[in-house]
C-alpha positions in Angstrom: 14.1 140.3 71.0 17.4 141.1 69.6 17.8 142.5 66.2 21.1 141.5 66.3 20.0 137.6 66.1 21.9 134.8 67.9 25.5 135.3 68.4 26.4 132.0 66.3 24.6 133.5 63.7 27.2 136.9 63.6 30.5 137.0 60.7 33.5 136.3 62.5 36.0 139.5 63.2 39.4 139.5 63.7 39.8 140.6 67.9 41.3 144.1 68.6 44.7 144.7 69.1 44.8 144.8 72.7 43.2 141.2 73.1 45.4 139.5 70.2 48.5 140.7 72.6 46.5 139.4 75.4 46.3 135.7 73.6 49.8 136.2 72.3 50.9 136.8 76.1 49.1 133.8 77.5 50.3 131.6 74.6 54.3 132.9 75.9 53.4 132.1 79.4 52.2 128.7 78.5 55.3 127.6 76.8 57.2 128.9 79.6 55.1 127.2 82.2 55.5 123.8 80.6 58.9 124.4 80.2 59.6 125.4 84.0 57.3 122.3 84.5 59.1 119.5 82.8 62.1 121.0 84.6 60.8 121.2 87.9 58.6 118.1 87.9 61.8 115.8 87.3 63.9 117.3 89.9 61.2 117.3 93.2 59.2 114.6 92.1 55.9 113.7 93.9 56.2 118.0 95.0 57.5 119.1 91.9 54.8 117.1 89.7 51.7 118.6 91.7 53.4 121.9 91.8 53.8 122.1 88.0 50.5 121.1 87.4 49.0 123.4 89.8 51.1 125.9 87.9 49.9 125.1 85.0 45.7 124.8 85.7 46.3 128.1 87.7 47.1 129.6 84.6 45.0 128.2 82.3 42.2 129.1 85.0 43.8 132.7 85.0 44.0 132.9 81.3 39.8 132.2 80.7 39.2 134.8 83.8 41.7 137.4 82.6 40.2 137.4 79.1 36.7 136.8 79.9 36.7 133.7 77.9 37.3 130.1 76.8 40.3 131.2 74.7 41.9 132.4 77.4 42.5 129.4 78.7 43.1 128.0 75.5 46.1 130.1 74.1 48.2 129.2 77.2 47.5 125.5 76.9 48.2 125.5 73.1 52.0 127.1 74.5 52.6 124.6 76.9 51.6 121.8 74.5 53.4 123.0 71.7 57.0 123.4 74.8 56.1 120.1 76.0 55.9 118.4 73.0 59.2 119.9 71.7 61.3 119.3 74.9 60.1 115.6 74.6 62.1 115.0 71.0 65.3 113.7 71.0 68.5 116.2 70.1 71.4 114.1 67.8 73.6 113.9 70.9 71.1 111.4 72.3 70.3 114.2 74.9 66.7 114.7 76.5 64.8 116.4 78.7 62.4 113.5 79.8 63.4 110.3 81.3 60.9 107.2 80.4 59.6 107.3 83.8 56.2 107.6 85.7 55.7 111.2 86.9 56.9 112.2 83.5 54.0 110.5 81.6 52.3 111.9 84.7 53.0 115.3 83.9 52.3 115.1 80.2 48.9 113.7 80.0 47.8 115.0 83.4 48.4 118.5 81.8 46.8 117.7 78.5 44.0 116.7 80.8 44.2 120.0 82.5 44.1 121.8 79.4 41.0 120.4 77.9 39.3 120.5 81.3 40.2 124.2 81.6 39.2 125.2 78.5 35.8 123.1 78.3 34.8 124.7 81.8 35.9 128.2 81.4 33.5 131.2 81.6 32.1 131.4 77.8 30.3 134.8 76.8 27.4 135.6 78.3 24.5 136.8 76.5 23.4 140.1 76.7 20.2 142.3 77.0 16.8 141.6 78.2 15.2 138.5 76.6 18.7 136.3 77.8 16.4 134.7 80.9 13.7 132.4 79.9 12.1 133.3 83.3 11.2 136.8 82.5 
């Protein structure tokens, strides 16, 4: 048995400074992702829709892996939700970025879908030491 207890059980630390510039990083990459995504997705349509949502589940995918876990995919959705969101709005002129079509609703809730899915089924931490399988 651990004397350490059960992992939920532990105060919660503030990460070192290597993996806050890791989630900081991802979150950039997000934003840009979704950016180059509602840009991309517009002008190639049926291509340019699957290609920026294979962008963007490759790098939430890449995120959780890189990091080791579920945050990693998290911080670069929460940056392509937060780009997406605020390339949707409206400017004064009347200008936007999205037209009211299909494949941009497409794009926006197939990569909120993406997201969640990502994050929900990315590699969690892993318990460690002896007593971790019931088996033994």
């Amino acid at each position: 048995m651990s004397d350490r207890g059960s992992m939920l059980a532990q105060p919660l630390r503030m990460p070192p400074a290597g993996r806050a510039a890791a989630y900081a990083g991802l979150l950039l990459l997000g934003a840009l992702t979704g950016l180059a995504g509602a840009l991309v997705q517009a002008g190639w349509f049926p291509g340019g829709l699957l290609l920026a949502l294979v962008g963007a589940a490759g790098l939430f995918v890449g995120g959780a892996r890189a990091v080791g876990s579920r945050a990693g995919a998290v911080a670069p959705a929460v940056g392509w939700m937060i780009s997406v969101i605020l390339s949707t709005a409206g400017r004064p002129e009347g200008d936007f970025l999205f037209g009211a079509g299909g494949g941009s609703y497409l794009f926006l809730l197939g990569g909120m879908a993406l997201a969640v899915i990502c994050a929900t089924l990315g590699g969690g931490r892993q318990p460690v030491g002896e007593d971790v399988r019931l088996g033994k």
